[in-house]
C-alpha positions as CSV (number, residue, x, y, z in Angstrom):
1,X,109.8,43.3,-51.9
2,X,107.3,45.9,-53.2
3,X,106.1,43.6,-55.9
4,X,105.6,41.1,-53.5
5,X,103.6,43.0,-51.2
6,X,101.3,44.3,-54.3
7,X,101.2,40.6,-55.5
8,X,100.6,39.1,-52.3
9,X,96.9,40.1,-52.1
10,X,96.2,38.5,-55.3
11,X,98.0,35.2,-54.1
12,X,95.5,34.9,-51.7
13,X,92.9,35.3,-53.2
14,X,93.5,32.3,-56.0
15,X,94.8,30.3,-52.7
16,X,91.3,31.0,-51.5
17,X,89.4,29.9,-55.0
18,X,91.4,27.1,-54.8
19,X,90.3,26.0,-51.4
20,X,86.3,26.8,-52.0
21,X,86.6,24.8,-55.5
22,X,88.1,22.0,-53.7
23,X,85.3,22.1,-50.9
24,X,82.2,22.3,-53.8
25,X,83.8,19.4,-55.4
26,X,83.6,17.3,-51.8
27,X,80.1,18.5,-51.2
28,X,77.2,16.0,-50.7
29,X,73.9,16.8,-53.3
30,X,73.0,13.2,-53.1
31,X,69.5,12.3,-50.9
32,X,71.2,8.9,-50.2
33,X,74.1,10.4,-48.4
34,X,72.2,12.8,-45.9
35,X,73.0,11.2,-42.3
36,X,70.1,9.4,-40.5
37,X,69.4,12.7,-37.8
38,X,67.8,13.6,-34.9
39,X,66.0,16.9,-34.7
40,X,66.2,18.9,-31.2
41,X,62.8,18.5,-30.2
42,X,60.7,22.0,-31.1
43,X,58.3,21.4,-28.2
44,X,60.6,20.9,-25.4
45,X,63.1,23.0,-23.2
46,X,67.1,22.4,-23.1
47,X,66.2,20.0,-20.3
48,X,63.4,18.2,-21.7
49,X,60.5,19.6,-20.2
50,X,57.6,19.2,-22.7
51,X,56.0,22.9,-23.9
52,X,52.4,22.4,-24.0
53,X,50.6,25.7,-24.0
54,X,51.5,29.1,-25.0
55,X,52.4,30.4,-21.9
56,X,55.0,27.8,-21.6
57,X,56.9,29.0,-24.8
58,X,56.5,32.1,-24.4
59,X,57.9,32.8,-20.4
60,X,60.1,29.7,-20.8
61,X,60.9,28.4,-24.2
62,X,61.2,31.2,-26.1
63,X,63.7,32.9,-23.6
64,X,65.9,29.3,-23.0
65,X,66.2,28.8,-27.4
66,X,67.0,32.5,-27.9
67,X,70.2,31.8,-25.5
68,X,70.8,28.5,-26.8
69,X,71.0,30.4,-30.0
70,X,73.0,33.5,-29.1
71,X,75.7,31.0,-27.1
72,X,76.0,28.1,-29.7
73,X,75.8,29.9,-33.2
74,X,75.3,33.2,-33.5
75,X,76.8,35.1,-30.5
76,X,75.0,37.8,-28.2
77,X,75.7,42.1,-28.9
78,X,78.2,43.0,-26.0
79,X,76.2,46.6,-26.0
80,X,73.3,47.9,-26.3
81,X,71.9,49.7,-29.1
82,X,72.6,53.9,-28.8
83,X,69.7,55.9,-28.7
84,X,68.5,57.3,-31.9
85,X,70.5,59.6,-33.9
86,X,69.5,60.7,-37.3
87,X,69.6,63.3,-40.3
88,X,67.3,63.6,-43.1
89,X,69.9,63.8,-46.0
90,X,67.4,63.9,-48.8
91,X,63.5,64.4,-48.9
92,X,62.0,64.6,-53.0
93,X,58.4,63.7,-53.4
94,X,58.9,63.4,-57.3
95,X,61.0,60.6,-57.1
96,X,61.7,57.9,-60.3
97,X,59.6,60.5,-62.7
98,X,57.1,60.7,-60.0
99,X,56.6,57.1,-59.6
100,X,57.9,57.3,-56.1
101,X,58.9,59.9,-53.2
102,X,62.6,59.2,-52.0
103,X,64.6,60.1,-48.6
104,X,68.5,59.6,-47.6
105,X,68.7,59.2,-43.7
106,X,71.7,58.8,-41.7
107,X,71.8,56.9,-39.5
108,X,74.7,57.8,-36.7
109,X,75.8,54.6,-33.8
110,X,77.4,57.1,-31.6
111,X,77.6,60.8,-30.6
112,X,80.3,61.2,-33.3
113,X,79.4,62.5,-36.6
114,X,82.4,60.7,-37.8
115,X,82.0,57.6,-36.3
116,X,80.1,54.6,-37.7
117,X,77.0,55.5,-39.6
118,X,74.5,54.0,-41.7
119,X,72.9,55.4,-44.9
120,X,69.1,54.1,-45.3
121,X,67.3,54.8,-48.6
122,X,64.0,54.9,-48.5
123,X,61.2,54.9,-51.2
124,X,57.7,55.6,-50.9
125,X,54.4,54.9,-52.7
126,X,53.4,58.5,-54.0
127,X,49.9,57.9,-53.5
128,X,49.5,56.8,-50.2
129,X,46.6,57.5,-48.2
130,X,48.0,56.5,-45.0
131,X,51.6,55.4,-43.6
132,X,52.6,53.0,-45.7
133,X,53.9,49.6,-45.2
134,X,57.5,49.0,-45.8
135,X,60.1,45.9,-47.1
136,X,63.0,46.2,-45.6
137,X,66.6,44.4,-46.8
138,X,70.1,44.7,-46.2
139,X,72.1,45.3,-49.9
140,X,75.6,43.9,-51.0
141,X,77.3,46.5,-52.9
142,X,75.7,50.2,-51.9
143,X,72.7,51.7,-51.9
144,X,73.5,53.3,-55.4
145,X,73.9,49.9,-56.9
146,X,69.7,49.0,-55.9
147,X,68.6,51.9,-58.7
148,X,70.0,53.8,-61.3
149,X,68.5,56.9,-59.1
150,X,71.7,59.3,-59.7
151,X,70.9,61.3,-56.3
152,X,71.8,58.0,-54.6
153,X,75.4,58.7,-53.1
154,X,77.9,56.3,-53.5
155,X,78.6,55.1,-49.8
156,X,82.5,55.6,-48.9
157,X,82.3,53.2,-45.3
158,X,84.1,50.3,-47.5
159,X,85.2,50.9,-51.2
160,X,86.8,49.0,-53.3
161,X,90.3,49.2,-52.9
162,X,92.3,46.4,-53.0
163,X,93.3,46.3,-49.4
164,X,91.0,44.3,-47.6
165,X,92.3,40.7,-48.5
166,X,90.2,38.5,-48.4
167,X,87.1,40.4,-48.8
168,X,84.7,39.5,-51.2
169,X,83.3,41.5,-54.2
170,X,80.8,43.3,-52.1
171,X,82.8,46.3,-51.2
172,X,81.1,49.2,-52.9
173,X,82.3,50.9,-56.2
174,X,81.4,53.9,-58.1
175,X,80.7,51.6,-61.4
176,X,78.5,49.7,-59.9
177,X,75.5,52.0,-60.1
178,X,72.2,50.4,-60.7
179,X,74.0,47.1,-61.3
180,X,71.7,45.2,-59.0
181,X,68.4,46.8,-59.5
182,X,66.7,43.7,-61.1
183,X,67.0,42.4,-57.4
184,X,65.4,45.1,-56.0
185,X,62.0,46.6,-58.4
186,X,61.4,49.8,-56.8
187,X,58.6,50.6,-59.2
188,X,57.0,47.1,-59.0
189,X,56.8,47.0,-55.2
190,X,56.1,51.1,-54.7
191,X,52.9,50.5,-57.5
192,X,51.7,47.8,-55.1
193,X,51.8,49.9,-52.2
194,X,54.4,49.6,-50.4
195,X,57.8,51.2,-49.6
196,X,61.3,49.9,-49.4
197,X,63.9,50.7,-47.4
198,X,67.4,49.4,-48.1
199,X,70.7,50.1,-46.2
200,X,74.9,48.7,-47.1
201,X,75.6,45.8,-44.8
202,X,78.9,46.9,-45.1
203,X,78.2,50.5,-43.7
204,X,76.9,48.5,-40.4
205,X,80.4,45.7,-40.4
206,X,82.7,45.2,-43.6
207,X,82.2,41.5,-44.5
208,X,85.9,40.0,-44.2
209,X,87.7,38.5,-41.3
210,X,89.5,41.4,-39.9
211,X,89.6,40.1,-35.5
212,X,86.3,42.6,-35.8
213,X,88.4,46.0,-35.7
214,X,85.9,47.9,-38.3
215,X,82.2,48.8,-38.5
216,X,80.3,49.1,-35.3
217,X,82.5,46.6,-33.5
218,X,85.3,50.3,-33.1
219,X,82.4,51.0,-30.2
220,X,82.6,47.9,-28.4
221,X,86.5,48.4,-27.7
222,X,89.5,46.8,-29.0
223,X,89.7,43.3,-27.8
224,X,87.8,40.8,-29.5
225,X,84.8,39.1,-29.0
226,X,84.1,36.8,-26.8
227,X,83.1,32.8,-27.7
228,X,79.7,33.8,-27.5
229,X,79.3,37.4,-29.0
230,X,78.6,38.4,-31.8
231,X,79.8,37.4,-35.7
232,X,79.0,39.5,-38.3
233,X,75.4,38.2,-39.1
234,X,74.4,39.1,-35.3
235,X,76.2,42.5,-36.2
236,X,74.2,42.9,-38.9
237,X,71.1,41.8,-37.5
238,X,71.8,44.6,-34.5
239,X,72.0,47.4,-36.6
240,X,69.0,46.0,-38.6
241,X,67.1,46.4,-35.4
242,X,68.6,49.9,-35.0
243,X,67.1,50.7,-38.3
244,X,64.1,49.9,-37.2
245,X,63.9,51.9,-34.4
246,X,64.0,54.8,-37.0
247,X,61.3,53.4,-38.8
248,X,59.1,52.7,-36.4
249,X,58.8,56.6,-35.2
250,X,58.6,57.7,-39.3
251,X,55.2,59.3,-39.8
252,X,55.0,58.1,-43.2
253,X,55.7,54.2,-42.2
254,X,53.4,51.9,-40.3
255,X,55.1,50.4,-37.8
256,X,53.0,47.4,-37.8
257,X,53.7,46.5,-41.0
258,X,57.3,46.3,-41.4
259,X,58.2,43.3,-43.7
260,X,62.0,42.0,-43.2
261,X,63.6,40.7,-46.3
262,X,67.3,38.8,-46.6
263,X,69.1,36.9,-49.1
264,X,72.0,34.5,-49.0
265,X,74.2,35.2,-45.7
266,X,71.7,38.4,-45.3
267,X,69.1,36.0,-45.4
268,X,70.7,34.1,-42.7
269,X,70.9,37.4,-40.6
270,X,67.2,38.4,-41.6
271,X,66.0,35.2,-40.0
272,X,68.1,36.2,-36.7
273,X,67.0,39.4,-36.4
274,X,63.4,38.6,-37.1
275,X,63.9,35.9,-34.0
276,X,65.8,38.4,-31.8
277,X,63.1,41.6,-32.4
278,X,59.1,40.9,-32.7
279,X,58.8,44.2,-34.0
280,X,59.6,42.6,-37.6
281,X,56.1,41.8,-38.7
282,X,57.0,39.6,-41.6
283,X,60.5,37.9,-41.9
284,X,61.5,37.1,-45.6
285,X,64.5,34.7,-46.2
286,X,65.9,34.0,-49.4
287,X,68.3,31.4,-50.6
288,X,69.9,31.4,-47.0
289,X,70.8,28.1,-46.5
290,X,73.1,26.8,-43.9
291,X,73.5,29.2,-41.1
292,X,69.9,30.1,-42.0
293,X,66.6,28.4,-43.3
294,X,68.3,24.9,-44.0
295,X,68.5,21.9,-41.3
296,X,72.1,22.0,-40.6
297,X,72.1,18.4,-39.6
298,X,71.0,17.0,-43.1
299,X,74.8,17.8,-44.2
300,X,73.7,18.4,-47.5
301,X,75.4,21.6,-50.1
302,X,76.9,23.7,-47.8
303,X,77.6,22.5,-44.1
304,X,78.6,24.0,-40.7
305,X,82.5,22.9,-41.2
306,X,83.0,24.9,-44.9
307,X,81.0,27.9,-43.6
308,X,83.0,28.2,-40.5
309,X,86.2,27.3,-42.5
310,X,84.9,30.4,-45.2
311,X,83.2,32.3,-43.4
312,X,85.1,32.3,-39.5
313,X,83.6,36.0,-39.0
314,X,80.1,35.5,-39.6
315,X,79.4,33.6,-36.2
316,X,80.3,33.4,-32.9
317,X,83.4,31.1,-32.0
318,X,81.6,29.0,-30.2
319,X,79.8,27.4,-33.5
320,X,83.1,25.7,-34.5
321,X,82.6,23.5,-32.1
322,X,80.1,21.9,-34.1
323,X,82.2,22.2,-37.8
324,X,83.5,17.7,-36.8
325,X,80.2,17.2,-34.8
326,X,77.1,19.0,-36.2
327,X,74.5,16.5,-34.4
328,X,76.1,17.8,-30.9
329,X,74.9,21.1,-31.6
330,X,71.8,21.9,-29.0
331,X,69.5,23.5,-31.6
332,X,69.0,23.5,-35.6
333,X,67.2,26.0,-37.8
334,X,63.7,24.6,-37.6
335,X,64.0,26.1,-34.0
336,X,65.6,29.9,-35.8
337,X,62.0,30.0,-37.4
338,X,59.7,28.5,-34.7
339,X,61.1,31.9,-33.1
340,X,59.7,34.1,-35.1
341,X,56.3,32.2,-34.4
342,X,53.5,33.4,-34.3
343,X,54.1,36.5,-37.2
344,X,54.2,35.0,-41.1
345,X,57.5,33.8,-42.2
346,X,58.3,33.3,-45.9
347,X,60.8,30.5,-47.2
348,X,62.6,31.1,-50.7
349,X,64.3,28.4,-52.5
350,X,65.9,28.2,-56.1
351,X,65.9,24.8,-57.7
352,X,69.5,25.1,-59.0
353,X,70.8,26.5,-55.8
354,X,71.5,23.0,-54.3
355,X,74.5,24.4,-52.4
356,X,71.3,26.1,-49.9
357,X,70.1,22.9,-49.6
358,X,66.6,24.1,-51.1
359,X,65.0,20.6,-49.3
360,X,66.1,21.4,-46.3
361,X,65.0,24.7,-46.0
362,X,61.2,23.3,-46.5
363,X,61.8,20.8,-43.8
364,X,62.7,23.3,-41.6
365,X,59.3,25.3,-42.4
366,X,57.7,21.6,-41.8
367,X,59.3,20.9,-38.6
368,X,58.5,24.5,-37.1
369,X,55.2,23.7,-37.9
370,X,54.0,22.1,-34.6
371,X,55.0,25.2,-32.5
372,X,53.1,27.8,-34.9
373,X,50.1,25.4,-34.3
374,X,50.5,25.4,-30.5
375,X,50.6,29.4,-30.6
376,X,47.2,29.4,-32.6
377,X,48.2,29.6,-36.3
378,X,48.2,27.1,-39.2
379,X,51.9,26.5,-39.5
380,X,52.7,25.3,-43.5
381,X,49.9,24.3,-45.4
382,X,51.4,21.1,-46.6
383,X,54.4,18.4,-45.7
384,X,55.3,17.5,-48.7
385,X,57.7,19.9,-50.7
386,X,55.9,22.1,-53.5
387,X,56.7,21.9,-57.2
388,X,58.4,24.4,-59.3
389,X,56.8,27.7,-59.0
390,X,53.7,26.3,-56.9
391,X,53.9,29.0,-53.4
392,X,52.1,27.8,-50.7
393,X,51.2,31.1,-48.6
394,X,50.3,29.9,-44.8
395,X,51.6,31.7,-42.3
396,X,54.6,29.8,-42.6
397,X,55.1,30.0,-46.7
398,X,57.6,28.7,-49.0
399,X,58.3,28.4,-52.7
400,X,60.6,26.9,-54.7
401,X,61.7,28.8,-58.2
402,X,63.2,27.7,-61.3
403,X,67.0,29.7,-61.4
404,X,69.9,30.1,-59.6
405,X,70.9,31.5,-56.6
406,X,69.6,35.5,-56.5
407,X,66.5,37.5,-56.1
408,X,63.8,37.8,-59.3
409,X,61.3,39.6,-59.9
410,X,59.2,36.5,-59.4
411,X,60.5,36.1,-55.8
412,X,59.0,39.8,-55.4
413,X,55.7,38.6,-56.6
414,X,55.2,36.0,-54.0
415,X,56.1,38.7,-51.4
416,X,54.0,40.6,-51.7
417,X,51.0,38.1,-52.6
418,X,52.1,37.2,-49.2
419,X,52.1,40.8,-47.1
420,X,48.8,41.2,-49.1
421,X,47.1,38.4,-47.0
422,X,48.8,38.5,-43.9
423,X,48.9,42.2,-43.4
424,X,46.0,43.2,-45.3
425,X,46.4,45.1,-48.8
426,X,48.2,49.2,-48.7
């Protein structure tokens, strides 16, 4: 019996390989095959009421797609977020060899010091002459795994242990230190001016399908949530917006210029929480594909039945209506970034990452378009998809890289070429 029980985990797992192989194999990556569709019109309400000015989206349209959102797909926080509560953990302004000054805050979600916390790293340009302007991101594995920085503490919300079937490899890990810092060039972007702050998704909700008794869901109560609250990418995107409360109070942070980054499913949440909080003043998605930047209607790489079949946690219940019936779904992506109209938003594509559906994540830029040109702004700069490596960097902006599915230092590059003209230069 005990072997079983030690075995069992394993088991699962393979089951689980099994069962995503079987889905990539049945995936569509043809052009041919993408259903005729019908986009949910950007420029109308739920009942069909043309939007023709600014005032109109903004009192009425705005407010009706953010609900059709928060019922439909991603789910709605059952509480509010706690008033600030932080400690400085760790202030050194000779950072990285004096390339950068460093600071450890923690976050707490409740009057509890042992309750659910979050650990934010921050780095800062050492020569700024004024509060600097910040990129801020979600990371997979730990804060300690972002830089080889060995005064980074190895976060202890969700190790690795073996336990937690059905989690995926992001639970954090001792050995993992530095192990991602090509995704994250703490130099490159602190020599252009700019800071990064960086928090463990998992410190805000562990990312497997528990019923939602861990993380910050402990505060809401027991019971689970209801159809239409919150998955794990609204849970994410909630305590992304409590992270920015911090930040925007920081005297050494302009909180105008606070530049939202995500990739893959944090991606996905970077785009919600960028629609839910104006306060982001930039909203970076990478590689999020379905669930994110990509038209979930085009059925094309990964669709709304496999990530709900994978993924049940990361939305509300309600979205599974739509795993058989996508084109009944009341809103698509196009409309996720029309809400984050008027500020800049940057699409990020890589040309072997066809499971994200790279095409469809430039449509969606192209088909939020009209609404960032009824608020004023130029929308994308083109309709027809860019080459390789060719950004386009309107305030809707896109590129497409050579590579795979992950973050490069190129991707950085265009990022900050980006912030550069939209928020002016550090």
């Amino acid at each position: 019996m005990n072997m079983i029980a030690k075995i069992l985990p394993l088991i699962l797992v393979c089951l689980a390989t099994l069962t995503a192989d079987a889905q990539e194999r049945k995936v569509n990556y043809e052009e041919a095959k993408v259903p005729d569709y019908r986009l949910p019109p950007i420029l109308e309400m739920p009942d069909g009421t043309a939007i023709t000015d600014a005032n109109a989206w903004t009192t009425k349209g705005r407010p009706a797609t953010l609900e059709q959102f928060r019922t439909h797909v991603y789910g709605r926080a059952p509480m509010a977020r706690p008033s600030l509560r932080f400690k400085v953990q760790d202030h050194e302004d000779q950072a990285l060899q004096g390339k950068a000054r460093r600071r450890q805050v923690r976050l707490y979600f409740s009057d509890d010091d042992q309750g659910p916390q979050v650990n934010l790293l921050i780095y800062l340009p050492v020569k700024a002459a004024r509060p600097s302007p910040v990129f801020l991101g979600l990371n997979f594995q730990g804060n300690h795994t972002i830089h080889a920085d060995p005064h980074i503490p190895v976060t202890q919300s969700w190790v690795r242990n073996n336990k937690d079937v059905g989690a995926e490899n992001h639970q954090a890990s001792a050995e993992g230190r530095g192990r991602v810092a090509n995704r994250w060039p703490v130099e490159k972007i602190t020599a252009a001016g700019y800071g990064l702050a960086t928090a463990y998704y998992g410190d805000i909700d562990p990312d497997f399908n528990d019923g939602f008794r861990n993380g910050v869901h402990t505060l809401a109560g027991e019971k689970a949530p209801a159809a239409d609250e919150w998955g794990s990418i609204a849970t994410w995107a909630w305590g992304l917006s409590y992270i920015m409360d911090y930040l925007q109070q920081d005297a050494e942070i302009d909180p105008k210029r606070i530049i939202l980054m995500g990739h893959s499913r944090l991606g996905k949440t970077s785009l919600w929480a960028g629609a839910e909080d104006e306060r982001f003043s930039i909203v970076i998605s990478n590689n999020s594909g379905c669930g994110g930047a990509a038209l979930h209607r085009r059925e094309f790489g990964e669709t709304v039945k496999i990530i709900n079949n994978a993924f049940p946690h990361w939305f509300c219940d309600n979205f599974t209506d739509y795993s058989e019936r996508v084109d009944a779904c009341p809103v698509d992506q196009h409309q996720l970034i029309g809400l984050i109209a008027p500020r800049p938003v940057y699409v990020a594509s890589a040309a072997d990452d066809r499971w994200a559906d790279p095409r469809g994540e430039f449509l969606s830029c192209v088909h939020a378009s009209p609404l960032y040109e009824l608020l004023g702004t130029d929308g994308i700069a083109q309709q027809e998809m860019p080459g390789i490596e060719s950004p386009i960097f309107s305030t809707v902006g896109y590129h497409i890289r050579s590579g795979k599915h992950d973050v490069t230092h190129y991707d950085w590059e265009q990022w900050i070429k980006f912030a550069d003209k939209h928020l002016g230069s550090p």
